[in-house]
N, C-alpha and C positions, 0 to 999 in steps of 0.2 A: 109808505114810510111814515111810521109813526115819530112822534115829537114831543109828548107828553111832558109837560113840565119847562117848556121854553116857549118864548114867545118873538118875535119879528125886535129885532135889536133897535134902538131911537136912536138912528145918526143925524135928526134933522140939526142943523147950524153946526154941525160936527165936518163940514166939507172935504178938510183934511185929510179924515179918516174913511171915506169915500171916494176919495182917489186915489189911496194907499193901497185900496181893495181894486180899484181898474187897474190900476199898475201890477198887481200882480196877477189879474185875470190875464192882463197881456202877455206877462212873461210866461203864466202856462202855457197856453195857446201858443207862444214860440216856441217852449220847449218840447211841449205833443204833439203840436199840428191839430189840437185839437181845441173849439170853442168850449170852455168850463167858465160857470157862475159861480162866484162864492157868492151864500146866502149869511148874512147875520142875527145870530140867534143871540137870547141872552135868557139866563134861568129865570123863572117869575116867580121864583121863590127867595131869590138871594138876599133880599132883605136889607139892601144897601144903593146909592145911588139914588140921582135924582132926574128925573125925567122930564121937569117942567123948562 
């Protein structure tokens, strides 16, 4: 699986947004029967946002 052009998303002190994402991992997982991770990506080209 190629990814070119994204890089691993910066949710650190973001915690909110990190349980927004197990919350919904769990509702798939209720709704397939099946365990799914969502991964977060963000473009590294987008030219906006601050990461520090």
């Amino acid at each position: 699986m190629e990814k070119t052009g994204y890089t691993f998303a910066e949710l650190h002190g973001k915690d909110h947004l990190v349980d927004e994402i197990r919350q919904l991992e769990n509702r798939l997982k209720e709704e397939t029967g099946e365990t799914i991770t969502l991964i977060a990506y963000e473009k590294e080209d987008a030219g906006y946002g601050n990461h520090s």
